[in-house]
Wavefront OBJ file of the C-alpha trace (Angstrom):
o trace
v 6.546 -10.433 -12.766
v 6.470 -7.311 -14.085
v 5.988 -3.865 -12.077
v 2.948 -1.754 -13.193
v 2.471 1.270 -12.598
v -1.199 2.824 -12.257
v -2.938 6.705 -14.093
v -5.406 8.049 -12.172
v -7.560 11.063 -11.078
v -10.729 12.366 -12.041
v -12.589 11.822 -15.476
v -11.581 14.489 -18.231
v -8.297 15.323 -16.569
v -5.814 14.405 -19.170
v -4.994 10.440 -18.175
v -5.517 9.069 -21.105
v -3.426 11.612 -23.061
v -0.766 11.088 -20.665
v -1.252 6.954 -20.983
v -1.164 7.066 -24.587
v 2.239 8.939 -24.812
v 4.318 7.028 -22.136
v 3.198 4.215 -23.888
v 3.950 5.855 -27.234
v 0.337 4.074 -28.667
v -0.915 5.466 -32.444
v -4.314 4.564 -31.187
v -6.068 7.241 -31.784
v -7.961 8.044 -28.362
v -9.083 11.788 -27.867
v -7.859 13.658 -25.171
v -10.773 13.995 -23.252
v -12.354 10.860 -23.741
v -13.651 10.485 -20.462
v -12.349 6.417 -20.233
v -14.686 3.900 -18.711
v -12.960 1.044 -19.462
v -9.165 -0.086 -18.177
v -6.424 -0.177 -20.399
v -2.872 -1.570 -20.464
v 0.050 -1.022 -22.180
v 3.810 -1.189 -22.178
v 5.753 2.044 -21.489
v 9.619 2.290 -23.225
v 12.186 4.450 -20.433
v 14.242 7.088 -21.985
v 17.644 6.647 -22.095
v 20.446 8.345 -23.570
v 23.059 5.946 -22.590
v 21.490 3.465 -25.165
v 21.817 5.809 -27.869
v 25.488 6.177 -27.183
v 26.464 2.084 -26.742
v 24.709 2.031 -29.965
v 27.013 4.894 -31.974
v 29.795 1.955 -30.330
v 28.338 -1.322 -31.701
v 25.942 -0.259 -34.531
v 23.748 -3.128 -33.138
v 21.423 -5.263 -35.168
v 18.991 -4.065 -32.306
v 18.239 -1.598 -28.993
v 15.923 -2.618 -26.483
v 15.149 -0.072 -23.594
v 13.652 -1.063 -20.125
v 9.785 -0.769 -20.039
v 7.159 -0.838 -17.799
v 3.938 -1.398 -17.588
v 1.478 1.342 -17.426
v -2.150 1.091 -16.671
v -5.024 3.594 -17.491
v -7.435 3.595 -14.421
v -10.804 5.193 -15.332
v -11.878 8.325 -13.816
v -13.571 8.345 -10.285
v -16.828 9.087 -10.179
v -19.479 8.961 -8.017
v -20.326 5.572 -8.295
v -17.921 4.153 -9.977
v -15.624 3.524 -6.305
v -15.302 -0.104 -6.300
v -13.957 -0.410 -10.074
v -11.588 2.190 -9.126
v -10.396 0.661 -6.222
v -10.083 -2.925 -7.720
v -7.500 -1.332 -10.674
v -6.118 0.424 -7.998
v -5.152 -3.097 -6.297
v -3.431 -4.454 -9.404
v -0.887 -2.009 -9.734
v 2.528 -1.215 -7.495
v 2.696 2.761 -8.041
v 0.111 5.305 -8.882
v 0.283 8.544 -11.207
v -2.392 11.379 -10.411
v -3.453 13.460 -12.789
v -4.530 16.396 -11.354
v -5.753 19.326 -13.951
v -5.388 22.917 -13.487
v -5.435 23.732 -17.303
v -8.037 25.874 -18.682
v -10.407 24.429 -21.635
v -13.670 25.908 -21.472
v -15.434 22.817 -23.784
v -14.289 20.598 -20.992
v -16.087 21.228 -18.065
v -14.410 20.214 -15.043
v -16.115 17.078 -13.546
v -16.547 19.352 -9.985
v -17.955 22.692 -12.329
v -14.136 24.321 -11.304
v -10.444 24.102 -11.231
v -9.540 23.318 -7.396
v -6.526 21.022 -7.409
v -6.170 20.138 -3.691
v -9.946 19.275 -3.825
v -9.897 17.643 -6.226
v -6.163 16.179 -5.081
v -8.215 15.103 -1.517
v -11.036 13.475 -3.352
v -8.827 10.648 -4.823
v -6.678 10.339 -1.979
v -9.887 9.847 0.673
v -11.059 6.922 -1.597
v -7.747 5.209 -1.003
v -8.152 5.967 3.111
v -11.232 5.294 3.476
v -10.617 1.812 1.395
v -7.518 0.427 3.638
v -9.919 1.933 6.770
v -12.921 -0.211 6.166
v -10.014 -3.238 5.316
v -8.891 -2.649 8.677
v -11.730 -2.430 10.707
v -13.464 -5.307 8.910
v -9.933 -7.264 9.708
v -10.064 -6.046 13.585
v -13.177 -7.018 14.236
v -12.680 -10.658 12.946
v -9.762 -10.886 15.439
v -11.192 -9.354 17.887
v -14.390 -12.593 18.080
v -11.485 -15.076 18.017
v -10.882 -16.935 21.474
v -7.793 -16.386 21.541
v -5.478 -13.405 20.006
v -1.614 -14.566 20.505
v 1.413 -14.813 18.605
v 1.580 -13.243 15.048
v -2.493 -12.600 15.631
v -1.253 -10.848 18.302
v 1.561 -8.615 16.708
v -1.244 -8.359 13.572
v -3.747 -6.683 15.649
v -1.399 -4.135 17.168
v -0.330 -2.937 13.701
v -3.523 -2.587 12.275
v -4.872 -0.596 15.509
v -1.277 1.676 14.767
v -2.436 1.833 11.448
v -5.988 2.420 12.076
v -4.525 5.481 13.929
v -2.717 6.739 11.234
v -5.308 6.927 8.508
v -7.956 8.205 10.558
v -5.348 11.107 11.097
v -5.498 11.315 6.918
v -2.457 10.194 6.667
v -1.589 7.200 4.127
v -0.028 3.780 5.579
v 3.902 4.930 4.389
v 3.648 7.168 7.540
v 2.928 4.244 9.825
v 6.549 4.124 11.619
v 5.813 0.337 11.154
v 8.683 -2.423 12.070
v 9.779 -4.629 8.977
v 8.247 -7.084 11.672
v 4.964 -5.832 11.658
v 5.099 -4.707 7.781
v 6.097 -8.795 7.467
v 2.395 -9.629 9.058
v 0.245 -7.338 6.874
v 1.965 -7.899 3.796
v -1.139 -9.926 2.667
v -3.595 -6.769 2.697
v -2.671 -5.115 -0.435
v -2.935 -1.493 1.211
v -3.750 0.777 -1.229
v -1.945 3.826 0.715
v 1.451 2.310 0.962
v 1.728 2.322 -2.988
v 4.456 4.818 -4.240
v 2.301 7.833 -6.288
v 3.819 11.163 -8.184
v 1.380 13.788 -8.477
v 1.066 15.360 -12.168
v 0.069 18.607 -12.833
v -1.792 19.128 -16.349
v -0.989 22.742 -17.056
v -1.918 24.833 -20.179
v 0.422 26.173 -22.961
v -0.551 29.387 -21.561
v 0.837 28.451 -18.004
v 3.727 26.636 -19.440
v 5.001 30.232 -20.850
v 4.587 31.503 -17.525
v 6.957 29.270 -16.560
v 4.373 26.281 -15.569
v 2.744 28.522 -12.561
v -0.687 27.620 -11.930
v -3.529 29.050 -9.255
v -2.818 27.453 -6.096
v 0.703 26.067 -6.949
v 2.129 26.704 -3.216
v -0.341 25.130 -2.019
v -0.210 21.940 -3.949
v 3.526 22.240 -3.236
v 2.866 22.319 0.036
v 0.068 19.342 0.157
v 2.839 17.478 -2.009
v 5.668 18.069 0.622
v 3.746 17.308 3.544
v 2.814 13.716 1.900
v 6.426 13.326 0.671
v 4.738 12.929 -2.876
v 7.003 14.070 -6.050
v 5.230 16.476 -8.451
v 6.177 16.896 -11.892
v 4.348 19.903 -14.001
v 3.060 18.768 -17.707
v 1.573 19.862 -20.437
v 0.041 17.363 -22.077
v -1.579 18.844 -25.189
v 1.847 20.268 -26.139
v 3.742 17.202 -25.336
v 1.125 15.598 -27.857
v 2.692 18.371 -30.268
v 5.900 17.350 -29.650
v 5.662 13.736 -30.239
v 3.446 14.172 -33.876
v 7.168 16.659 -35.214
v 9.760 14.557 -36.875
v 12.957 14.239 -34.573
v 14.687 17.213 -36.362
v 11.928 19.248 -35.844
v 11.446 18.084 -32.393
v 14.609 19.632 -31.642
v 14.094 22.757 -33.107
v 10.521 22.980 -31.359
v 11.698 22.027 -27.846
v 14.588 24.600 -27.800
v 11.837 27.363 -28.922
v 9.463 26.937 -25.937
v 12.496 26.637 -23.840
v 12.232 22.903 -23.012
v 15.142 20.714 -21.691
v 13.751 17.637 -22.494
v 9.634 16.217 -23.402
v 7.914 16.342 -20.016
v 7.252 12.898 -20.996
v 10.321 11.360 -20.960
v 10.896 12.756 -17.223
v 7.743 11.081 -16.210
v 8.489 7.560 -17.188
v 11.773 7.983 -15.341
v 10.107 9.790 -12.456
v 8.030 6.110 -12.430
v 10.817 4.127 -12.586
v 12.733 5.819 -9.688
v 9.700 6.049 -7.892
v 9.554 2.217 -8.181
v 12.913 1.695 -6.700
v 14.120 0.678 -10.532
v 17.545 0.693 -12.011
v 18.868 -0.705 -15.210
v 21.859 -2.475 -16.158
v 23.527 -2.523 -19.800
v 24.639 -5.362 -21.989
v 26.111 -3.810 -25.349
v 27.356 -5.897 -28.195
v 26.358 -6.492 -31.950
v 23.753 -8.127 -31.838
v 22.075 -5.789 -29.478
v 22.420 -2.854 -26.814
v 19.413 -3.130 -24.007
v 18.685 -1.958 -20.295
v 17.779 -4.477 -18.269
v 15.164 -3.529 -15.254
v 16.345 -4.818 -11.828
v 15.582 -3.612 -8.274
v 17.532 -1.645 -6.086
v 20.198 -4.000 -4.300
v 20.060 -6.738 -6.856
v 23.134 -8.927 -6.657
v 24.727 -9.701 -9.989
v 23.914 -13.328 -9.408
v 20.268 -12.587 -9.506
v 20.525 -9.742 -12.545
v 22.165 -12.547 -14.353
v 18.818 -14.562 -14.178
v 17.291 -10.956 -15.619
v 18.821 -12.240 -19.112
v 18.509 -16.267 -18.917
v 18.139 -18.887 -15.823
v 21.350 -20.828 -17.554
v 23.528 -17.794 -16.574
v 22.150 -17.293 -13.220
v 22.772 -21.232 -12.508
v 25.935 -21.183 -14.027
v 27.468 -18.034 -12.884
v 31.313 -17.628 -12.344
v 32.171 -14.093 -12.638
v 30.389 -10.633 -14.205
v 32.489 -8.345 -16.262
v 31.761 -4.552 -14.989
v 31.988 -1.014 -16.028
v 29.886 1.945 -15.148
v 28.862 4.070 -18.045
v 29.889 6.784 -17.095
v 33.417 5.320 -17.261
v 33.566 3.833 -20.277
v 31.825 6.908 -22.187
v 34.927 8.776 -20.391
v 37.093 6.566 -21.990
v 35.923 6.741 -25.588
v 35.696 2.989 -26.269
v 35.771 -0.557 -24.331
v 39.806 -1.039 -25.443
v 40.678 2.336 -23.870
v 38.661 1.891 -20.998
v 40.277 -2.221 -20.310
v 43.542 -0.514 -20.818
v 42.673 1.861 -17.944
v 42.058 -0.854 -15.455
v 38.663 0.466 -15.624
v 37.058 -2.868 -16.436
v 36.506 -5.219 -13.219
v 35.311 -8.831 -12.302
v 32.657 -9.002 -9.429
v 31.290 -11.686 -7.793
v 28.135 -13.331 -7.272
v 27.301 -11.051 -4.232
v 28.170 -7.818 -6.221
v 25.257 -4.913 -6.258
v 24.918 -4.015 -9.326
v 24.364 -0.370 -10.043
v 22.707 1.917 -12.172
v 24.144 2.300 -15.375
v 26.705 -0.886 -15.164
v 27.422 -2.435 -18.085
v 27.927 -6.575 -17.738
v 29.596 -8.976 -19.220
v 28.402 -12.332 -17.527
v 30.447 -14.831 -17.468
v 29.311 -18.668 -17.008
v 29.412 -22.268 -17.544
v 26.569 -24.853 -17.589
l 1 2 3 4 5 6 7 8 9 10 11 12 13 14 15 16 17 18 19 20 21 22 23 24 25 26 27 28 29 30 31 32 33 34 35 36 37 38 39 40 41 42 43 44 45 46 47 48 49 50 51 52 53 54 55 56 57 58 59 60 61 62 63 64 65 66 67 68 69 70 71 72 73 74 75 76 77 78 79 80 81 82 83 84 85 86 87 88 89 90 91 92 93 94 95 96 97 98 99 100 101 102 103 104 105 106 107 108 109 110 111 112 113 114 115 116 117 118 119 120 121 122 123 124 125 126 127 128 129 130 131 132 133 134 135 136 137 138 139 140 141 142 143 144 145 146 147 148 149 150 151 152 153 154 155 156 157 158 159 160 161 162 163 164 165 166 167 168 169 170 171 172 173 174 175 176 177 178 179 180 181 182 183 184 185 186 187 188 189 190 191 192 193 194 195 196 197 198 199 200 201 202 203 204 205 206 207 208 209 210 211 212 213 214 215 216 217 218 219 220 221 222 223 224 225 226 227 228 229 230 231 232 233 234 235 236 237 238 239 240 241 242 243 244 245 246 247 248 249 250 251 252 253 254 255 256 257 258 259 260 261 262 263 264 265 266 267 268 269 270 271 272 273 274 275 276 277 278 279 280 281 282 283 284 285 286 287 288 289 290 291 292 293 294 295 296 297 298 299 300 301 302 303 304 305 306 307 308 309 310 311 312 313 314 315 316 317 318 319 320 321 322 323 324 325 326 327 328 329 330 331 332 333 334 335 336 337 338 339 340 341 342 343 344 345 346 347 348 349 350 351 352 353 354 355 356 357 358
């Protein structure tokens, strides 16, 4: 099953812009839309190391890793339990907070106040796992009698109970992988890994992407142990309507490493505890998406069942090495090139060979 990750904030606050180019979609939505309805699409993840496996094999094709992204509609007054039910379906959240400045948009509030509106979103999510809780405890607490993993079930939810009515999401419940194991059921919505986006102006990205109230979103951020990444969306839609050469050209005028875009969908995949693997030959170069700690056993069954059943031995290099080496021969010749087993973790960036017999 596939790992989805979830755009939200307020209505008018740039989610749908941001949807539409992680998912690369020609629809043509406008920016400030105001969605009402979900949508879903599938997100490509940058990455360079494709491009160069593919100046090596000059395959037929190149697949990146994806992931699926999902456009939540705004919150509004109201509109709580939708919210909350897309909320449920996916494993990480984006918030879009807005500080840019677009006076035909009127901010959904009547003003720009990103930790308001910041605390807005994030009390829905407490105050949904809260009632969850309480509605839970009080079922356990009319049964005759509370032992065992009932026992163990109730003590975590009153730690967790604890916790959020301190404002704090469920991450920062100290839990036990025990305890964690009896509550897995719930579907917390505060335990989901989020990134915070900031949807800054072309004005404030020439000011180096500073923003009213920037050390204190900073400091919000930090204290939650939530990434934030700094966007401008309306220029980032700029960037991806210029041909490539262009693009170039444009990005190294405004001073731009790379599209804000393309650090995004990687800031998701990280953020998911998601690393690829490599397979590179002439019919085609891809990235496969694994978990962290996948064995090569298991990222065999990534590609087919067959070669997870009949695994014998996988074929490894790191990237890194063989672009250091120019070329597969140079790098086999260097001793670079390795057979793992079945209980191998495979890393990011590994390119495998597997080898197998059914």
């Amino acid at each position: 099953m596939a790992l989805t990750c979830g755009i939200i904030g307020l209505p008018l606050v740039g989610k749908t812009t941001l949807f539409n180019l992680l998912t690369q979609s020609e629809a043509e939505i406008s920016t400030y839309a105001g969605r009402t309805k979900t949508n879903v699409r599938t997100a490509p993840i940058p990455d360079e190391r494709l491009d160069f496996l593919a100046s090596l094999y000059n395959p037929r094709k190149i697949t990146p890793a994806t992931l699926e992204v999902i456009d939540v509609p705004g919150l509004t007054q109201g509109s709580g339990a939708a919210f909350l039910a897309a909320v449920r379906e996916v494993d990480a959240l984006v918030h879009v907070v807005r500080v840019f400045n677009n006076d035909s948009v009127i901010h959904v509030e009547g003003d720009i106040d990103p930790i308001r509106d910041l605390e807005i979103v994030n009390s829905e999510l407490l105050l949904a796992d809260l009632q969850l809780i309480e509605t839970r405890l009080e079922r356990i607490a009319q049964s005759k009698k509370i032992k065992g993993d009932m026992k163990l079930e109730q003590a975590a939810l009153n730690r967790c109970k604890e916790v959020l009515e301190a404002e704090k999401p469920l991450l920062e419940a100290d839990l036990t992988e025990e305890e964690w194991q009896v509550l897995r059921h719930y579907g917390f919505l505060t335990i989901k890994p989020m990134i915070i986006v900031i949807n800054i102006d072309e004005n404030q990205l020439r000011e180096g992407g500073s923003f009213e109230a920037q050390e204190e979103v900073k400091a919000y951020a930090e204290a939650k142990n939530i990434p934030v990444l700094t966007i401008c969306s309306e220029l980032e839609a700029e960037i991806v309507s210029l041909e490539p050469e262009d693009r170039e050209q444009f990005l190294e005028e405004m001073g731009i490493d790379e599209p804000g875009i393309d650090r995004l969908a990687r800031a998701i995949y990280n953020r998911l505890g998601l690393i690829s693997f490599l397979t590179a030959g002439e019919d085609e170069v891809r990235a496969w998406t694994i978990k962290k700690g996948t064995t090569a056993k298991a990222a065999a069954g990534k590609i087919h069942s067959d070669i997870e059943r009949g695994f014998i031995r996988a074929e490894v290099i790191n990237f890194n090495d063989l672009k250091n080496a120019g070329d597969m021969n140079k790098a086999k010749d260097k001793g670079l090139v390795r057979l793992e087993g079945k209980e191998y973790i495979v890393k990011d960036g590994d390119i495998i060979n597997f080898r197998f017999n059914v």
